[in-house]
C-alpha positions in Angstrom: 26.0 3.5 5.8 27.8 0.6 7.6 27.3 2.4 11.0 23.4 1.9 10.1 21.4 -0.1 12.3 19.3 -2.0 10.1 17.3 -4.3 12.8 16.3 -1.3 14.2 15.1 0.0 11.0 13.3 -3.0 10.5 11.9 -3.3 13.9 10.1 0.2 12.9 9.5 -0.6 9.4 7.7 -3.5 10.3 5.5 -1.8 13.0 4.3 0.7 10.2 3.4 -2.0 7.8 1.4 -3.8 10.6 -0.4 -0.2 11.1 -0.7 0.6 7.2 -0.3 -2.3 4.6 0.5 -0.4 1.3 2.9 -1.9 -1.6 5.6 1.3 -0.2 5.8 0.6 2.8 6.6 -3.3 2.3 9.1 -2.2 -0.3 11.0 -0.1 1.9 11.0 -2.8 4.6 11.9 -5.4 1.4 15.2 -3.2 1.0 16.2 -3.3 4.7 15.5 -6.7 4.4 18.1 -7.2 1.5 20.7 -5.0 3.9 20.2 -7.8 6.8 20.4 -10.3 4.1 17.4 -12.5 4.3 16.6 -13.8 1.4 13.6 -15.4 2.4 11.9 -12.9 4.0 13.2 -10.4 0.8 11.9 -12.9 -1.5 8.2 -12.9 0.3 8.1 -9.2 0.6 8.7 -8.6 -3.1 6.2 -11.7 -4.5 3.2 -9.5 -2.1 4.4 -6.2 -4.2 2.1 -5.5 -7.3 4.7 -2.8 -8.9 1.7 -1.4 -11.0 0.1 -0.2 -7.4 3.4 1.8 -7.3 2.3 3.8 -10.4 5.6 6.1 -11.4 7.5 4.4 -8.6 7.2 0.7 -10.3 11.1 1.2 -10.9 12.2 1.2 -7.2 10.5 -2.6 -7.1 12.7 -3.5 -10.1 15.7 -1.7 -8.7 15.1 -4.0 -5.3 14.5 -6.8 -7.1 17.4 -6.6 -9.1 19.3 -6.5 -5.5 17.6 -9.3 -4.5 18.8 -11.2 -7.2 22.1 -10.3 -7.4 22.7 -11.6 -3.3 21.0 -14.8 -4.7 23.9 -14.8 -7.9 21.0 -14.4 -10.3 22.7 -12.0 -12.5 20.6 -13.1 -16.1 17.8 -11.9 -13.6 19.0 -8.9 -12.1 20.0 -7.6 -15.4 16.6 -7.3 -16.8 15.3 -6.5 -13.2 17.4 -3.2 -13.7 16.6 -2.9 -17.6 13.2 -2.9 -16.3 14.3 -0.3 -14.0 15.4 1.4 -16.3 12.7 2.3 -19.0 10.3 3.1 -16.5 12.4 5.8 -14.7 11.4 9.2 -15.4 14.4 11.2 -13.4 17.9 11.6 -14.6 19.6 11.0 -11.9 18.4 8.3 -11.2 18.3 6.6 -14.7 22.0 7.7 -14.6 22.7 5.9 -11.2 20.5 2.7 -12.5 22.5 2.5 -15.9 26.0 2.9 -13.7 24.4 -0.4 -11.3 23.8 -2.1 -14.4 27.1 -1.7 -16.4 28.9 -2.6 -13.3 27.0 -5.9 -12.9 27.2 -6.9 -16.2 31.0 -6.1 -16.2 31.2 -7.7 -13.1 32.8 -11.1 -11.7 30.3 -14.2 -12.0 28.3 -12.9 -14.8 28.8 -15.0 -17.8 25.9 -14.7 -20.3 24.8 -11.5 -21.8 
């Protein structure tokens, strides 16, 4: 994962979403986005994303969003961004993994309120 060459990733992400504007597409490039840590661009990405176009999917925007939030120290956010998550997730696993992300956060340093 650290040997991961995220520009690249988002030099090709990027030429696909210029080819084929759909609401996956831009999420994917919204998580490299949060890898290279730009905020900005991150935050402009996920405010184009209607998560109901994502149908079953809707809980990979929340998930994203909640790591948006966290690199911005908006853990009252990211919190419900992940309970969000959460309820709409229909595979184990992945409601396991999601419920592990959120337990650690909420347990985690600089979270104060809930």
């Amino acid at each position: 994962f650290e040997e991961t060459n995220w520009k690249q990733i988002h030099h090709w992400y990027s030429c696909i979403l210029a080819l084929d504007p759909n609401p996956f597409i831009k999420l994917n490039l919204a998580v490299v986005t949060i890898q290279l840590q730009r905020t900005e661009e991150t935050a402009a990405l996920l405010g184009s994303i209607d998560p109901d176009k994502l149908e079953k999917r809707a809980y990979l925007f929340y998930g994203t969003q909640a790591e948006y939030l966290l690199l911005k120290n908006k853990y009252t956010e990211a919190i419900e961004s992940l309970e969000i998550a959460i309820k709409l997730v229909e595979n184990s696993a992945e409601k396991v993994y999601l419920q592990e992300r959120l337990r650690k956060i909420s347990n985690g340093p600089g979270f104060e309120s809930v």
